[in-house]
Every structure is written in structure tokens, then in C-alpha cells.
DSSP file (Angstrom, degrees, kcal/mol; ACC not computed):
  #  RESIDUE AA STRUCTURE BP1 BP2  ACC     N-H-->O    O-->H-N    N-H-->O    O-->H-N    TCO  KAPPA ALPHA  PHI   PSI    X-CA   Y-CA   Z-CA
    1    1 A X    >>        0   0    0      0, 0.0     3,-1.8     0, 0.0     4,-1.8   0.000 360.0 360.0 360.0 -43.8   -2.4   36.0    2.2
    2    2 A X  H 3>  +     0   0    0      1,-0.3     4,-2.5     2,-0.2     5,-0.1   0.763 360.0  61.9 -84.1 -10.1   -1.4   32.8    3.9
    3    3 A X  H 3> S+     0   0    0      2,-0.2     4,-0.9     3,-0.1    -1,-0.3   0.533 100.2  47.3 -32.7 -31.1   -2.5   33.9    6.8
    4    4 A X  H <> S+     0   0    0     -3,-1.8     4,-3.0     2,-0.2     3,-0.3   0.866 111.8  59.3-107.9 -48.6   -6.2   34.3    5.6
    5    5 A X  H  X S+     0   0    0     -4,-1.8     4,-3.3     1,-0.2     5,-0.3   0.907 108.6  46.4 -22.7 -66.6   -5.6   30.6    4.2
    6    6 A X  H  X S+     0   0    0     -4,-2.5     4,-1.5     2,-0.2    -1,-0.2   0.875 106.3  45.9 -41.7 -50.6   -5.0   29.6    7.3
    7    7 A X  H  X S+     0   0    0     -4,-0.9     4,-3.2    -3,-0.3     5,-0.3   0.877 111.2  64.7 -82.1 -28.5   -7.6   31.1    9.6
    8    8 A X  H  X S+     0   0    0     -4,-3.0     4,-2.3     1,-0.2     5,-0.3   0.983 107.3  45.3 -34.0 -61.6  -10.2   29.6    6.4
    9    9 A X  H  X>S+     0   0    0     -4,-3.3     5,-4.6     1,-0.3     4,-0.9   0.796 107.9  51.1 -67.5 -21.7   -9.0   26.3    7.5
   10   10 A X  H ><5S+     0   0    0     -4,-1.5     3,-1.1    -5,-0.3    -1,-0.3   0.952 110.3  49.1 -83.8 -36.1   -9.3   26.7   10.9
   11   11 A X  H 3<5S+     0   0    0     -4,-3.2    -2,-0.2     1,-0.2    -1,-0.2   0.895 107.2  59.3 -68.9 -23.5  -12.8   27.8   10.6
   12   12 A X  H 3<5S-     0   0    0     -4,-2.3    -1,-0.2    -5,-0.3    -2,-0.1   0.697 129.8 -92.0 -24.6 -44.6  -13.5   24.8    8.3
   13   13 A X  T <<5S-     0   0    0     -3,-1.1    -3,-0.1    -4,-0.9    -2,-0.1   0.644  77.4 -32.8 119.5   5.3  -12.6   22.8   10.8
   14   14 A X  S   <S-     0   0    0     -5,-4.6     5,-0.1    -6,-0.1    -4,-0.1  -0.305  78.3 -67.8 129.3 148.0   -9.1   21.9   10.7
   15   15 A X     >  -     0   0    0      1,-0.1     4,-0.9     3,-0.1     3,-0.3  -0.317  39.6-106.4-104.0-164.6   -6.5   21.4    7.7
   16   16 A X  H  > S+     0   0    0      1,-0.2     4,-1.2     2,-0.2    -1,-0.1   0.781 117.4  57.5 -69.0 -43.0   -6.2   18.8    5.0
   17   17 A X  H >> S+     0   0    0      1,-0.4     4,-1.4     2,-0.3     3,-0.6   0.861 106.1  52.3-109.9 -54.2   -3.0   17.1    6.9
   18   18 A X  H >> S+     0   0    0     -3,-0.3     3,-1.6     1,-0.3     4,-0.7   0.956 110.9  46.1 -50.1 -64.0   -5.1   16.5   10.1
   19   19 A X  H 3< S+     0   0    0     -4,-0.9    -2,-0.3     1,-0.3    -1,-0.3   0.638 109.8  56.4 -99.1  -1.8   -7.7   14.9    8.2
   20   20 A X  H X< S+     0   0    0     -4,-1.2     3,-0.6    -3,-0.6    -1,-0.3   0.828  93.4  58.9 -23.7 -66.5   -5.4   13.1    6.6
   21   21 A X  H << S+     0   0    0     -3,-1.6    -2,-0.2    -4,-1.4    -3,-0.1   0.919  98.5  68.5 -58.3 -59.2   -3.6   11.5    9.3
   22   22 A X  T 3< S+     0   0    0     -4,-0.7     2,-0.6     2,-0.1    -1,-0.2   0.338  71.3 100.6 -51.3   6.0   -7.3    9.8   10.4
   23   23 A X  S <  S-     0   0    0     -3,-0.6     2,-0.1     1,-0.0     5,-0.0  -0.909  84.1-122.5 -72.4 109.4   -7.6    7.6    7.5
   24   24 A X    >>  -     0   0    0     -2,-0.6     3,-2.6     1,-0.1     4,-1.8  -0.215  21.6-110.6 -47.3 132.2   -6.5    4.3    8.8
   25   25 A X  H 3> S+     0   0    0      1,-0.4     4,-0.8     2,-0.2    -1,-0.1   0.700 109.9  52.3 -41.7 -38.1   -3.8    2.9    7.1
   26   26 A X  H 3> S+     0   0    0      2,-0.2     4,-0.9     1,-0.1    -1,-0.4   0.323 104.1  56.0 -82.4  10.1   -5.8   -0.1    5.4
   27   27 A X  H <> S+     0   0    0     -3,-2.6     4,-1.9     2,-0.2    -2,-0.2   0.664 101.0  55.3 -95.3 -55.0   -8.4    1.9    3.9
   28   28 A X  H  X S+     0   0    0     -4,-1.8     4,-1.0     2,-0.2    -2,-0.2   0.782 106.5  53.3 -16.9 -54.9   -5.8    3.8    2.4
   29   29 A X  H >< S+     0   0    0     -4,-0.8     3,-0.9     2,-0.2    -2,-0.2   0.989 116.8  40.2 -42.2 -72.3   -4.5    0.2    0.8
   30   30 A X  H 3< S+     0   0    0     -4,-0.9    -2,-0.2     1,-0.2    -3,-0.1   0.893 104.1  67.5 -64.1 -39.4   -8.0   -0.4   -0.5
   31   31 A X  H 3< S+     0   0    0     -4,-1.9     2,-0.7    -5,-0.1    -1,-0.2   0.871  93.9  71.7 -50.6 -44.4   -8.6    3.2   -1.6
   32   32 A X    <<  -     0   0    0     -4,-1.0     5,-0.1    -3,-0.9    -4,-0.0  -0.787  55.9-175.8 -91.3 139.1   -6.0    2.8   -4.2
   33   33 A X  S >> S+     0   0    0     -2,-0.7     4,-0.9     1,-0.1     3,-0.7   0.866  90.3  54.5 -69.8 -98.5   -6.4    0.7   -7.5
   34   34 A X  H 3> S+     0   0    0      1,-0.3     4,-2.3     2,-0.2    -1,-0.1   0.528 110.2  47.6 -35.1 -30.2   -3.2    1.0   -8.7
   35   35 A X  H 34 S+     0   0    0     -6,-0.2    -1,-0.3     1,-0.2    -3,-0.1   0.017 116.0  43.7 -91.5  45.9   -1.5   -0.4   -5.1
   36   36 A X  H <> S+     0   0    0     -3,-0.7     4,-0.6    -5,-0.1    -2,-0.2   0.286 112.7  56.9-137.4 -37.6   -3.8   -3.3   -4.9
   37   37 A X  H >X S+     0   0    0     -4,-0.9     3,-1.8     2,-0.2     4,-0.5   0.882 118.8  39.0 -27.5 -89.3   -3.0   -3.8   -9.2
   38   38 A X  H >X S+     0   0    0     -4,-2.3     4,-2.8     1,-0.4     3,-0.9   0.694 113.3  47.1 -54.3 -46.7    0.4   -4.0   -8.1
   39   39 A X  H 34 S+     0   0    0      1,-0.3    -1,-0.4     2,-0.2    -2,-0.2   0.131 107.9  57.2 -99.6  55.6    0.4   -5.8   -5.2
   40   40 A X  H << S+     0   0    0     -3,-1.8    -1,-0.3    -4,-0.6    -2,-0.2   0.250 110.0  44.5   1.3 -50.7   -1.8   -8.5   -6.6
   41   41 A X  H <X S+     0   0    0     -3,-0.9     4,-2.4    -4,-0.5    -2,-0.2   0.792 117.9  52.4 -76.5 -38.0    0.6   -9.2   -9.4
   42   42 A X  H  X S+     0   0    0     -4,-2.8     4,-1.1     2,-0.2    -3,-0.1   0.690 107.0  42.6 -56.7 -50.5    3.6   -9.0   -6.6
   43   43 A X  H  > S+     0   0    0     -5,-0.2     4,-1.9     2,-0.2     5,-0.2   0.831 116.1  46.9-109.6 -26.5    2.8  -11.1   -4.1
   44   44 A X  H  > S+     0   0    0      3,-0.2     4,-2.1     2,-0.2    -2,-0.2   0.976 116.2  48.3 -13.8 -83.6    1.4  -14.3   -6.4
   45   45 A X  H  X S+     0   0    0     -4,-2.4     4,-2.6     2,-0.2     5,-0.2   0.787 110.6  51.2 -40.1 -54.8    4.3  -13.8   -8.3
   46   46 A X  H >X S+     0   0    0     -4,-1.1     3,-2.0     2,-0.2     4,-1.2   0.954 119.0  36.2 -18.8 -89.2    6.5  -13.7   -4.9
   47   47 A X  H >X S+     0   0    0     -4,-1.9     3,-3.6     1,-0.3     4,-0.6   0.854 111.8  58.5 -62.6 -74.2    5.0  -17.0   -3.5
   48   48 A X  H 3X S+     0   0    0     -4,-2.1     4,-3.1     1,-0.4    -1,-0.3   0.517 110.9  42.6 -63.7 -24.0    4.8  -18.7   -6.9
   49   49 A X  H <X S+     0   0    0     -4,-2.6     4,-1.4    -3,-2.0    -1,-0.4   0.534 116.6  47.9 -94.6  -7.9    8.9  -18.3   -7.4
   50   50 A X  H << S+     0   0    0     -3,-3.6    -1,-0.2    -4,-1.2    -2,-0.2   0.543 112.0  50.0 -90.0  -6.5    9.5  -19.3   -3.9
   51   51 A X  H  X S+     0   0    0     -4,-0.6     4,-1.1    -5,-0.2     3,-0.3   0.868 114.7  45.8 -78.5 -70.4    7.0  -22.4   -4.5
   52   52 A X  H  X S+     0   0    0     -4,-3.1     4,-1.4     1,-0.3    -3,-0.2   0.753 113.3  48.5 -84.6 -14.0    8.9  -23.3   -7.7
   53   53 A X  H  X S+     0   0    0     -4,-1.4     4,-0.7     1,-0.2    -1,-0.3   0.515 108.6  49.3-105.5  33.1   12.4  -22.9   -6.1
   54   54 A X  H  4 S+     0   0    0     -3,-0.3     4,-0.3     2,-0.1    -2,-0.2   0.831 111.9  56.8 -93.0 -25.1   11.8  -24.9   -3.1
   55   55 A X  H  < S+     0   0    0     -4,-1.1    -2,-0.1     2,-0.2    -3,-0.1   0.793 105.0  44.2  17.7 -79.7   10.5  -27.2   -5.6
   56   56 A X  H >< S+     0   0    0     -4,-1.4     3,-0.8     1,-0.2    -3,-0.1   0.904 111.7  57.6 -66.8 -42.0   13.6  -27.5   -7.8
   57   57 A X  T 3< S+     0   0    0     -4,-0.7    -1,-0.2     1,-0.2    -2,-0.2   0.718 104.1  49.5 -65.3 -10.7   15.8  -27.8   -4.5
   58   58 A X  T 3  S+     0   0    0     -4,-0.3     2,-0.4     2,-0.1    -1,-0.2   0.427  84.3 107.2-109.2  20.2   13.9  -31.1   -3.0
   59   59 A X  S <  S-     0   0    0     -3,-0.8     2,-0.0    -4,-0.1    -4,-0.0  -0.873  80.7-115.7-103.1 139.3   14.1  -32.8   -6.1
   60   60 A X        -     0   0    0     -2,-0.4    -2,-0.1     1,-0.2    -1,-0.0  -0.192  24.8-112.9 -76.9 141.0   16.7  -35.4   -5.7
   61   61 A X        -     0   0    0      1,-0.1     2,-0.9     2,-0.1    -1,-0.2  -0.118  38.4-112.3 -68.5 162.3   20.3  -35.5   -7.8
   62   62 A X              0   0    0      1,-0.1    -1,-0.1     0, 0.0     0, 0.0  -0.801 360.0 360.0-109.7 125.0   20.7  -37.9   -9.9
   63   63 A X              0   0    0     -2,-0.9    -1,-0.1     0, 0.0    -2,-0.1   0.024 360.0 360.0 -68.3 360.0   22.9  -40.6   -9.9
């Protein structure tokens, strides 16, 4: 039976995992909504808490 699977695919034109692998890696990125949700919230968030403690550190002690 997998056998017969097989030679399907090869007369297709080749199997899912090859034509996999030719989707460039950013297109893949963009292709999902949920990783571009995520990283949207992620890397904002990221910068905005490395923003506010560099922030907190160059403010001066007080005397």
C-alpha cells in the first residue's frame, strides 16, 4: 500500500516534504497570522522594556 502512495507521488511530481523545503523561509513568516500576532506583541513589548530600563538606569541618584 505504501508503495502505491509512493509511486502516486512520484508521478505527481514529487512529495509534500520536497515542496516544502522550497518555500523560503520569510514567506513562511508572513504565511502565518498567528507568528506575526505573536511576534508583533513580542518584539514592541521587548524594545519597550529595554527602552524603559535603560531609562530608569540613567536617571541620576539622589542626593
Amino acid at each position: 500500500m505504501a508503495e502505491h502512495e509512493d509511486q502516486a507521488r512520484k508521478e505527481e511530481g514529487g512529495s509534500m516534504d520536497q515542496f516544502g523545503a522550497d518555500v523560503p523561509v520569510m514567506q513562511r513568516i508572513l504565511d502565518s497570522p498567528f507568528l506575526l500576532l505573536f511576534l508583533g506583541i513580542t518584539i514592541p513589548t521587548v524594545f519597550y522594556l529595554v527602552w524603559g530600563i535603560m531609562e530608569i538606569i540613567s536617571i541620576p541618584i539622589a542626593k
